[in-house]
KEKEDREN-300302 format. One line per field, with one value per residue: residue number from 1; residue in one letter; z, y, x of N, C-alpha, C, O in turn. Coordinates in steps of 0.02 Angstrom, whole numbers, plus 32768, in hexadecimal, padded with zeros to 4 digits. Atoms other than C-alpha are relative to their C-alpha. Last residue first. Layout:
% residues N
k (NUM/...) .
r (a/...) .
nw (Z/...) .
nv (Y/...) .
nu (X/...) .
caw (Z/...) .
cav (Y/...) .
cau (X/...) .
cw (Z/...) .
cv (Y/...) .
cu (X/...) .
ow (Z/...) .
ov (Y/...) .
ou (X/...) .
% end
This chain:
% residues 80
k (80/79/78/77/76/75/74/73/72/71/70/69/68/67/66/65/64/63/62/61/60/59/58/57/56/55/54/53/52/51/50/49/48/47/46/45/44/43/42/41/40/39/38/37/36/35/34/33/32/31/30/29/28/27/26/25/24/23/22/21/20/19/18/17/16/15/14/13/12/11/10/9/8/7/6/5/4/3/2/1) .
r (x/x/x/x/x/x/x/x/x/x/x/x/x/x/x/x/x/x/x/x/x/x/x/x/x/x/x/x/x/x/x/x/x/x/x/x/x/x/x/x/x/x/x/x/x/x/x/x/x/x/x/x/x/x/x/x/x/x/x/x/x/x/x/x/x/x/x/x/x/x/x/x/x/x/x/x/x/x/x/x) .
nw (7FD0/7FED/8019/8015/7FBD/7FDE/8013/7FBA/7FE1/7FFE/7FD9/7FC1/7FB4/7FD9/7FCC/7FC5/7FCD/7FC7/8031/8003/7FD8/8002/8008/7FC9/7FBE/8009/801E/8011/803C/801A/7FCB/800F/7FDA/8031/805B/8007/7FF0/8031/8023/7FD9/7FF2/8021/802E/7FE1/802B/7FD3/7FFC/8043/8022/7FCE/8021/7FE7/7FCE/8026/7FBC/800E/7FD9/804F/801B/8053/8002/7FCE/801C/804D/7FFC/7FD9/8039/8034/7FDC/8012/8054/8019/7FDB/800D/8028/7FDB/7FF4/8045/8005/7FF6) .
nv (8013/7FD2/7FD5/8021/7FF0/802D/802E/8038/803A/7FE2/7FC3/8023/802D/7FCF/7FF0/802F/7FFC/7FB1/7FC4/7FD4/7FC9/7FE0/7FD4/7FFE/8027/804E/7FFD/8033/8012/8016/7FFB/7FCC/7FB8/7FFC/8013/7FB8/7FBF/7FF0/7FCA/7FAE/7FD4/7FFF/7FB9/7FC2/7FEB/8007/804B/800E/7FC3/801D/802F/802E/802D/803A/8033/8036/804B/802F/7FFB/7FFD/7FEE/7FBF/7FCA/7FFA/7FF9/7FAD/7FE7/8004/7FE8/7FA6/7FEC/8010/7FBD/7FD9/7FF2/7FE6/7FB9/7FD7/7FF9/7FB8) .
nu (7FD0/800C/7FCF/7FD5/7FE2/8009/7FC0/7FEC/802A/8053/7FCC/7FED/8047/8036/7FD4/7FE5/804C/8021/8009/8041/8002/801D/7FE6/7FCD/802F/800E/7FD6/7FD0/7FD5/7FC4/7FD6/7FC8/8026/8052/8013/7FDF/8025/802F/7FDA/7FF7/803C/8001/7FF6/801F/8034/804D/8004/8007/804B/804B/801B/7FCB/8009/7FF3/8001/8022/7FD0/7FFA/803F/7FF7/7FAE/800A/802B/7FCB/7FA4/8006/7FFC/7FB1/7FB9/8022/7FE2/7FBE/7FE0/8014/7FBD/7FA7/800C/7FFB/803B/8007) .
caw (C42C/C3B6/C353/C3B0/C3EE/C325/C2CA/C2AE/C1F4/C18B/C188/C145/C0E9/C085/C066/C01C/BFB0/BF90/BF5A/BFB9/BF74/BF31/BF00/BF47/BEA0/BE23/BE28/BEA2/BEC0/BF76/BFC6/BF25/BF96/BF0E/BF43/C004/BFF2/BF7B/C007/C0A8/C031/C00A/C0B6/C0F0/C069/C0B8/C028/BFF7/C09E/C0B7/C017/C063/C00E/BFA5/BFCE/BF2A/BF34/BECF/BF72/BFB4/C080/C0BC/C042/C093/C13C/C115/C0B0/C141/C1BF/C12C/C122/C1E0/C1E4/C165/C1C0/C271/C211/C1B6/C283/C287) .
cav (C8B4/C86D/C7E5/C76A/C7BF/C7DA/C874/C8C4/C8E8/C99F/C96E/C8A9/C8EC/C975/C8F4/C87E/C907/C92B/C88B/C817/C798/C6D8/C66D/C5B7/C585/C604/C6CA/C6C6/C765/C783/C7DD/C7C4/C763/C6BB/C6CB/C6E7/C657/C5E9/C625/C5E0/C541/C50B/C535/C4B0/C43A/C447/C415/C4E7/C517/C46F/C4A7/C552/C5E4/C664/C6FE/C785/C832/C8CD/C921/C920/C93E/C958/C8C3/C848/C864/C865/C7C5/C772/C7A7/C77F/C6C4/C6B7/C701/C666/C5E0/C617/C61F/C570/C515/C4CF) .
cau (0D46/0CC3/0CFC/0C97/0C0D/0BF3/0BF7/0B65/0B53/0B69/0C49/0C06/0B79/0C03/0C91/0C1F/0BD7/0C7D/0CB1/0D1B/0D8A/0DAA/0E29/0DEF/0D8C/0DBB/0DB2/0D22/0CDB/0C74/0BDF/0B89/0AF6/0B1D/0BD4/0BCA/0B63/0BD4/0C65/0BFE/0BD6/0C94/0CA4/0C3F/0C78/0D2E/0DB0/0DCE/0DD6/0E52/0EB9/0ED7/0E7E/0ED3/0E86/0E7C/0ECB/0E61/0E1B/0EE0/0EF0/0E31/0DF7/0E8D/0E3D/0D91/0DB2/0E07/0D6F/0CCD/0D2E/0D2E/0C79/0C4D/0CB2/0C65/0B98/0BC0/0BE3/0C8A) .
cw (8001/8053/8025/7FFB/7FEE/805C/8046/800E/8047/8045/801B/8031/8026/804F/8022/8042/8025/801C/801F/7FDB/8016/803D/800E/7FF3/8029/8037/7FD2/7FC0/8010/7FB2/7FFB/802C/7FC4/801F/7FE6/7FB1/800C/801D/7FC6/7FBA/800D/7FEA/7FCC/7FEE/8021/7FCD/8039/8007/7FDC/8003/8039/7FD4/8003/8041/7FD7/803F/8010/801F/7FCD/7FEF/7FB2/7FF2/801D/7FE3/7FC5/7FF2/8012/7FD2/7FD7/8021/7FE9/7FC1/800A/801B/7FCF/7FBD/8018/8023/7F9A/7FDE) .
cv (7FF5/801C/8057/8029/7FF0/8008/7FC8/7FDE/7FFC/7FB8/8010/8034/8009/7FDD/8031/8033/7FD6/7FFB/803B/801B/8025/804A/8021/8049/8018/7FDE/7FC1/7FF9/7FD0/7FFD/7FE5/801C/8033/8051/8015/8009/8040/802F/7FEE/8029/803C/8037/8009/804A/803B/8007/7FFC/7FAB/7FD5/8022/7FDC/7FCB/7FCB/7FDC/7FD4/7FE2/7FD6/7FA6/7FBB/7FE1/8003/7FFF/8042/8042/8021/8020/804F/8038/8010/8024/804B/802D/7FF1/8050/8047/8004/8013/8059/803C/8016) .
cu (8043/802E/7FFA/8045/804B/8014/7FDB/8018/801D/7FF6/7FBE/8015/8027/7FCC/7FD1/801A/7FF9/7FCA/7FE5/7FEB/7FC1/8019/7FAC/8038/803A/7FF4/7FE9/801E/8032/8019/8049/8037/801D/7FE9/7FC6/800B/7FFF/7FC9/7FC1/8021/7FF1/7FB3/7FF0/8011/7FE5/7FAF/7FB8/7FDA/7FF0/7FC6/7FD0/7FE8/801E/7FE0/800C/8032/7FC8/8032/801B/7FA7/800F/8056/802B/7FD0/8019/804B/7FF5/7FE1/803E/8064/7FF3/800D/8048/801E/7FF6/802D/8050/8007/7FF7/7FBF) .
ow (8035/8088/8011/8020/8001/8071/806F/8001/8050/806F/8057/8067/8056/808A/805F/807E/8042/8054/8056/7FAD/7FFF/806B/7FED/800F/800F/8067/7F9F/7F95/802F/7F99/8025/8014/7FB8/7FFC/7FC2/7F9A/800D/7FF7/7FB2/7FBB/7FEE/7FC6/7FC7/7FE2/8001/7FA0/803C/7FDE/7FF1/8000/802B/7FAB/7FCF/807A/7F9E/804D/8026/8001/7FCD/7FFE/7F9E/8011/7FF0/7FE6/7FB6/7FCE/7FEE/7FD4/7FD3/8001/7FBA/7FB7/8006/7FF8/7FC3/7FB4/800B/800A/7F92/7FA5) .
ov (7FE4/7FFD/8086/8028/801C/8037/7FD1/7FA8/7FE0/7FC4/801F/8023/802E/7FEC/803A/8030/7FD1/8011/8046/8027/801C/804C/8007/8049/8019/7FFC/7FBC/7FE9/7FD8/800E/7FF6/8038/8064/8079/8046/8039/8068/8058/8023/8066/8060/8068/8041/807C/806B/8031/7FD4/7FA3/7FA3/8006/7FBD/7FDC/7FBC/7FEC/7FD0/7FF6/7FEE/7F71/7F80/7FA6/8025/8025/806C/8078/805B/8046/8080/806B/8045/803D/806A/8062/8028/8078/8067/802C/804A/8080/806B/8004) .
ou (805F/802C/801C/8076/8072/8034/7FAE/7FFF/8053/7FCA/7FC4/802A/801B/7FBF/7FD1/800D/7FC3/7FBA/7FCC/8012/7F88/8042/7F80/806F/8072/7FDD/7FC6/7FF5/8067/7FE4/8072/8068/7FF9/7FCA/7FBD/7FEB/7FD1/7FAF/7FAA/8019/7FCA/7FAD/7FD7/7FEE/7FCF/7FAA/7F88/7FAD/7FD3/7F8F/7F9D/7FBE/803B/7FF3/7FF6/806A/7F94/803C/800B/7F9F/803E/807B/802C/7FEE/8026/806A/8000/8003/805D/8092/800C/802B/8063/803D/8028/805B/8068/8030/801F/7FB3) .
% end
């Protein structure tokens, strides 16, 4: 799976959860967690600030996550 699908995936869930409890943390699966590709898609949503990781495979949005991703052009994808 290409980094840009698991990435807008991982933005999707955390949208989600963000837009139902701000302060609630994602538990990721143990295959997330085991993929390197994701491992990547979440250290770069990470290093932007676009995310808070707890501990490895607990992470959430942050506001200025939750802001780009509501300010950004949603994908063809999710659009619809």
């Amino acid at each position: 799976m290409p980094l840009q699908n698991i990435r807008d995936g991982l933005l999707v869930a955390l949208v989600l959860r963000y837009e139902q409890d701000r302060n609630q943390f994602v538990i990721l699966s143990k295959h997330t967690i085991d993929s390197s590709a994701a491992r990547l898609a979440i250290a770069e949503l990470r290093n932007a600030g676009l995310v808070e990781e707890h501990v490895r495979g607990v992470i959430r949005l942050t506001a200025l996550g939750y802001e780009k991703y509501r300010n950004a052009p949603l994908p063809y994808a999710y659009a619809g």
